[in-house]
N, C-alpha and C positions, 0 to 999 in steps of 0.2 A: 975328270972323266970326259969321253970324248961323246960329241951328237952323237954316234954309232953305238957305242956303248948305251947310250940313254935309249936310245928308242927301240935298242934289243932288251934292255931291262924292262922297257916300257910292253913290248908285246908280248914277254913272259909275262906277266904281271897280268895282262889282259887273257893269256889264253890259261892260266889259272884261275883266274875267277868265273872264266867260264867254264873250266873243269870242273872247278867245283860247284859252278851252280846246275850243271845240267845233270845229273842224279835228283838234285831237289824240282828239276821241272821234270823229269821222269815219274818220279814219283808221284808229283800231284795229277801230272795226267793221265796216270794212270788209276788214280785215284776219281778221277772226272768221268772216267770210261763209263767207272762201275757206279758214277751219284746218279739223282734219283730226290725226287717232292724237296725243289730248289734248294737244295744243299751245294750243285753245282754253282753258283752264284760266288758264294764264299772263297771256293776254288778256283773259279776265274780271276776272281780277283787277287789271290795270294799268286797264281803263275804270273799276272801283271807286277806284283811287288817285285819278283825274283826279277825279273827281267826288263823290271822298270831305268838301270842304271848301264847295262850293259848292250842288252836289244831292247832299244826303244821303239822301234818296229813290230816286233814280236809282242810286244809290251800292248802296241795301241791292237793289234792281231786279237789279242784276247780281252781285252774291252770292248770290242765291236763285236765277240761272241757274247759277252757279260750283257749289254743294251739291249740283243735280241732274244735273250732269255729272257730277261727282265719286265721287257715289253708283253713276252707271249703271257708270264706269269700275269703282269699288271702288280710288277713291283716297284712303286713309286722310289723308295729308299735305293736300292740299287739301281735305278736309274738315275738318280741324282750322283749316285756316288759314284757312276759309270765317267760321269761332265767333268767331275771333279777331275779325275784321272784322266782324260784326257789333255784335259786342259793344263793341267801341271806337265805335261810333257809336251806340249807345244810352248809354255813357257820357255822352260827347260832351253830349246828349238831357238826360241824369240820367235815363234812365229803365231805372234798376236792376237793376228785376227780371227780367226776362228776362237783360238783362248779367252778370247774377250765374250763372246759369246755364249760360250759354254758355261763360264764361269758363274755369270748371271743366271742364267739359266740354271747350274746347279744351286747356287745359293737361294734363289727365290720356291724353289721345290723343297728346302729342307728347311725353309723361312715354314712354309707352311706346313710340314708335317713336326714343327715345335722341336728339329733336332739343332742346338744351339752351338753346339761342338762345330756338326762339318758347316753349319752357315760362316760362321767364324773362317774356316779356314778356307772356305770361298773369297770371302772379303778380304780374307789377308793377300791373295793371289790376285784381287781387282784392283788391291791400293800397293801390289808389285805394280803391274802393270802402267797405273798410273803414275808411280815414279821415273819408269823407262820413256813415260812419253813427257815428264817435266812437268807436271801439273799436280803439284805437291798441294795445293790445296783439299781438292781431290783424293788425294793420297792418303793426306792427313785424314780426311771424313773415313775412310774405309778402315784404317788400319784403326782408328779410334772407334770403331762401329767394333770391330773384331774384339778390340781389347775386353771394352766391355761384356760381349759376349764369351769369353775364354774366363773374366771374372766372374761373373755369373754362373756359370757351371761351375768352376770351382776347377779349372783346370791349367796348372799352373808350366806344366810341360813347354808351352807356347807361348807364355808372358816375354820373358826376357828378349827372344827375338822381335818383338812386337814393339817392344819400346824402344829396340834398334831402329825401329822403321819408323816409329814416329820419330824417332830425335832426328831423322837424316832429314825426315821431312822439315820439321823446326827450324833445324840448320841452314837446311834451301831457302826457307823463307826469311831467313836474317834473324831468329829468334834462336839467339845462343843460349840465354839461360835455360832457356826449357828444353833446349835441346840436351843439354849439359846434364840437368834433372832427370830426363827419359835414359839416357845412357848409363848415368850412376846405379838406375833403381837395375835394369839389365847387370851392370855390371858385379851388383852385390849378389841377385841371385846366383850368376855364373861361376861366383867364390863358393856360394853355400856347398855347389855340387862339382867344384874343383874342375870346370870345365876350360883348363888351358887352352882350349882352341878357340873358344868364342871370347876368351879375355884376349887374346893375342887378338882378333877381331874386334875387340871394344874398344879396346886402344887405339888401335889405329883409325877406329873413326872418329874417336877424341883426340887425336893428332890431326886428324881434318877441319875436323870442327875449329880448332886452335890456328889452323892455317888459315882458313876462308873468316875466320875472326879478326886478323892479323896479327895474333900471339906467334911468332915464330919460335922464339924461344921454348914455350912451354908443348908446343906443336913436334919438334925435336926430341924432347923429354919422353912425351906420350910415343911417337913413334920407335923410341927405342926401348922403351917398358915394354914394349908387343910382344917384342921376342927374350923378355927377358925369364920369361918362365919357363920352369924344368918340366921336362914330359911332351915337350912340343912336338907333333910328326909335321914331316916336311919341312925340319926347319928350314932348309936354303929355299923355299919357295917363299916362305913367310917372309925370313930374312931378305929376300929379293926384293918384296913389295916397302918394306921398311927402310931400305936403303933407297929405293925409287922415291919415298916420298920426303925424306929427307934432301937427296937432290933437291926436288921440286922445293923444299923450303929456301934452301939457299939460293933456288934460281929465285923467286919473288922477292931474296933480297938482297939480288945483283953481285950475287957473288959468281961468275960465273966460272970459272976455273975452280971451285970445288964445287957447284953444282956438276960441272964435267965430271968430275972424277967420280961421284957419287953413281949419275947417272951412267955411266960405263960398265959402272961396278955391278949394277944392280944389272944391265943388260945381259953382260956376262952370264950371270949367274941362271936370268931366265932363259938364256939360247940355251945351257947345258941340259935344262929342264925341257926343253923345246916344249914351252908352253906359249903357242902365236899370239892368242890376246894378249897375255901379261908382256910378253916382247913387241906387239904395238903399242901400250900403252907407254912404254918408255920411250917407245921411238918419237909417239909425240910430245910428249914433254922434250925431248933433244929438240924435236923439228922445232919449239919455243924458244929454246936456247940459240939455236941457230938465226930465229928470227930476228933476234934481239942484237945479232952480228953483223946481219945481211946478207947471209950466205945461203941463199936459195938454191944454190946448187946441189947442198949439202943438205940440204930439207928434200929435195929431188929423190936424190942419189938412196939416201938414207931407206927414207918413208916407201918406196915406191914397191920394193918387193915385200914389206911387212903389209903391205895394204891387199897386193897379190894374194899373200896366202893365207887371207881370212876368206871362209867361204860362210854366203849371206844368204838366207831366202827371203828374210824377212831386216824390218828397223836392226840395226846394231849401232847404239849411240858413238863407240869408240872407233868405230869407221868411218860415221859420217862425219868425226870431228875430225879423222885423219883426211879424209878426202876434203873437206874444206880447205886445211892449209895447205894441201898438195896441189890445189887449184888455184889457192892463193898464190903460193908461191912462181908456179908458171907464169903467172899474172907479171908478176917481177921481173922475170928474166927478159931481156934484150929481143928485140925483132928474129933477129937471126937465129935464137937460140929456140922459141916459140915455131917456128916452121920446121927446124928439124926436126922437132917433139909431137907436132901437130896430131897426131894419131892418138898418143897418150892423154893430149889435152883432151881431146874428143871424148876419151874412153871413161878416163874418172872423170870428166862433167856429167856424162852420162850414169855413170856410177851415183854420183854424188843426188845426182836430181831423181833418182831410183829411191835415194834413201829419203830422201826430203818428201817424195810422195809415199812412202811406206809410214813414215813417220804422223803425216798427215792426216793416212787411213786411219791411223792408230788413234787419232787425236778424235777426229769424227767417229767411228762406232765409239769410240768411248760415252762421248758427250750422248750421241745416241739412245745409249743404253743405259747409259747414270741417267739421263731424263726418264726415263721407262720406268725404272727400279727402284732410284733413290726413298722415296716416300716409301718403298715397301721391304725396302731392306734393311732401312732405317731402325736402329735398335732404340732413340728415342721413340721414334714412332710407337715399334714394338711396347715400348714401356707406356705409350700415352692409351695404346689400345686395352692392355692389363689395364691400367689403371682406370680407365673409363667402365672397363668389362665388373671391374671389382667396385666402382660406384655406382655403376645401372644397379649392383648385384645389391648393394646395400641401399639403395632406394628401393626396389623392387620389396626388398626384407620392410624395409618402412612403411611401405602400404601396404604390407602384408599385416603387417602387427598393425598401422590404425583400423585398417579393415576389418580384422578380427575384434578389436577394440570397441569400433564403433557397431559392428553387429552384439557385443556384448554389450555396450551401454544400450542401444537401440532395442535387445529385449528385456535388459533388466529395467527400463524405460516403459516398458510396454507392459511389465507384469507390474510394476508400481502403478500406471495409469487405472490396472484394469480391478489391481486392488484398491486404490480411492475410490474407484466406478463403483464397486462390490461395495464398501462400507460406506460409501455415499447413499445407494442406493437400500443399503439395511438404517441408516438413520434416519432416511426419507420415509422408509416402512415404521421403521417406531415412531418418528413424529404424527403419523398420520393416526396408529394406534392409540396414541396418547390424545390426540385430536379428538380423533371416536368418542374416546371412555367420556371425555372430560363434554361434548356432547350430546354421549347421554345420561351422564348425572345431569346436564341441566337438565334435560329432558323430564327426567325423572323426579327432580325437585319441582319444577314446573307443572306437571301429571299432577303430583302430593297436592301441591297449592291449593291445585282446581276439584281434587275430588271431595266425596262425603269425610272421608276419615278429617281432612282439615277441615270442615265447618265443623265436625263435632268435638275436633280438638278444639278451638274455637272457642264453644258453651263451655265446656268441661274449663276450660282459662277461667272464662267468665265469671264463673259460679266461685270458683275458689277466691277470685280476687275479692269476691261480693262479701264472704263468707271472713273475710279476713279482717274486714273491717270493724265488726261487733266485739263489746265489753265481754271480759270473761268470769266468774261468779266463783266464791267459796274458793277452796285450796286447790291449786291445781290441779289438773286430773291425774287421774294415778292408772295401774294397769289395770286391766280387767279382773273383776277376783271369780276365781270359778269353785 
């Protein structure tokens, strides 16, 4: 199929899906005409969805209506979600800086209204970003902050990609196993739900992984499982990247007449595609293989118009790796050959140190803004503050309950005192009664003692004692006889 042919396929292709989508954006605006008690919100935001891929323009158009409604409302939640959406389409862009910003800023706003979903998918787009600028560390913390948070909800939608991002991070930092472990768990959900596209994706970052491992062997293997599943779309675009890194395997192990041919093959294939990044990235892997010859001319000649027709506003790592060696390579060439070029030299050092401070910007708001947020975006964190909230919560409950406790002993304490007090005070009254009595019987025996009644009891003793002592005469006495 010829360029011509491709890129008249390609703009049918484009002015159908905007045929089709423009009835769906007719209709929701005319559906916004007639909203009403922020219903319109929802609607901005679904004309953003439709025209999120094709007008991205039109796209950020109605999220700058969606902010100023949001704002007028003082609707926190779609303003948050407003950040989000921007910010994925200045990703989208690479154009960072702003994306960097927002992004925090939507996350830290849905940190605080406890929506754990879109925080997640904030952090997922901060530990993008901090991949593009190589700071996998970093990376790692945000996409591991996400994971957790997409676990936690319970939403499984977004795991698999998540563990792609941690494993690439692993990978960067020289931790293959783990890296290997993140890929597999992705890769098995991607089987559950028979998603040939992201398994053709998995592979082939487990053919990297295998490469920058120095397996080449098994590096080959995985790269060509990519494409070996049925149902694939695009396969010659897949098939292109498969065959580019197979190249590359062989060029790391100096094979370079079938890295040639590899690498050719896959060029080929993406010119017919006229896809310009994926056709710079093979150009530089050649511009390596060239290196490795000494043929700087041929790194020149090559690289120079695939560099042309990337257009940049912001960082693009696979330019600035292409403008390195195009400035290296000048670097090389002969006196003579440098003055005739001199203009070019100019233009991509120029080029190149654009990107080196674009890159730089990227690096500082980062650091910037991770210093700002981290503690607060932080999902241990999140977890340490539960967890603190829910042991204030059961300390608070424990001096509730000794408190209630201790008021309950402290009266049932105070009614036992005041009953001893009471029966103390009734035993102290009968001792004293008993006191009394006992008294005045002496009293009373004592009175006896002293009055007439005992003198005369006294005599009446007397007489009978007297009486008792005399002989008694004849028979006993007997009763009276009347």
């Amino acid at each position: 199929m010829s360029i011509k042919r491709v890129i008249a396929l390609a703009l049918v292709v484009l002015c159908f899906s905007r045929i089709y989508a423009t009835p769906i954006i007719d209709s929701l605006e005319m559906e916004l005409a007639k909203a009403g008690n922020g219903k319109e919100l929802e609607l901005l935001w679904n004309l953003h969805s439709v025209t999120y891929s094709t007008l991205p323009t039109k796209a950020l158009m109605y999220l700058d209506q969606l902010q100023k409604q949001a704002e007028q409302l003082d609707n926190e939640y779609w303003e948050a979600r407003c950040f989000f959406g921007k910010a994925a389409i200045l990703i989208d862009q690479k154009l960072y800086g702003e994306a960097i910003r927002l992004s925090f800023k939507s996350a830290s706003m849905f940190r605080e209204l406890g929506k754990n979903q879109e925080t997640a998918d904030n952090l997922y787009n901060i530990g993008k970003m901090y991949s593009a600028a190589h700071e996998w560390d970093n990376s790692l913390f945000y996409y591991t902050e996400a994971l957790q948070l997409y676990t936690k909800e319970g939403s499984s939608k977004f795991l698999p990609y998540t563990y792609l991002a941690i494993g690439r991070c692993q990978v960067k930092k020289g931790a293959y196993d783990k890296g290997y472990d993140a890929y597999i768990k992705a890769i098995e959900i991607f089987e559950n739900r028979h998603d040939v596209a992201m398994l053709n994706w998995s592979y082939n970052l487990l053919g990297i992984l295998m490469f920058e491992k120095g397996d080449y062997q098994r590096a080959k293997e995985y790269y060509n499982k990519s494409v070996s599943f049925d149902g694939l779309k695009n396969i010659d675009r897949k098939r292109a990247m498969a065959i580019n890194n197979i190249g590359e395997v062989l060029l790391a192990e100096n094979q370079l007449k079938e890295a040639r041919h590899y690498l050719n093959q896959a060029l080929s294939l993406k010119r017919t595609l006229n896809d310009k990044p994926l056709i710079l990235s093979t150009e530089i892997t050649l511009s390596k293989l060239y290196e490795k010859e000494h043929l700087y001319d041929s790194i020149i000649s090559k690289l120079k118009p695939s560099i042309e027709s990337i257009v940049s506003n912001g960082y693009d790592e696979n330019l600035l790796e292409a403008l390195t060696i195009i400035t290296t390579a000048y670097q090389n060439t002969d006196d003579a050959y440098k003055k005739a070029h001199v203009n070019d030299i100019i233009r991509f050092s120029q080029m190149k140190d654009e990107q080196i401070a674009y890159l730089k910007d990227l690096k500082e708001n980062l650091e910037i803004l991770n210093n700002k947020f981290i503690i607060e975006l932080s999902v241990e964190q999140y977890t340490a503050e539960e967890q603190l909230a829910q042991a204030i919560g059961k300390v608070n409950l424990a001096w509730t309950v000794f408190a209630i406790t201790f008021l309950l002993l402290s009266l049932g304490g105070t009614i036992l005192y005041l009953k001893y007090k009471k029966l103390n005070a009734i035993k102290n009254e009968k001792t004293e009664v008993i006191d009394e009595i006992q008294r005045i019987g002496n009293e009373g025996v004592n009175y006896i003692k002293n009055s007439k009644v005992s003198k005369a009891l006294d005599k009446l003793s007397n007489s009978v004692n007297s009486s008792g002592n005399q002989e008694p005469s004849g028979d006993s006495a007997s009763p009276k006889q009347t």
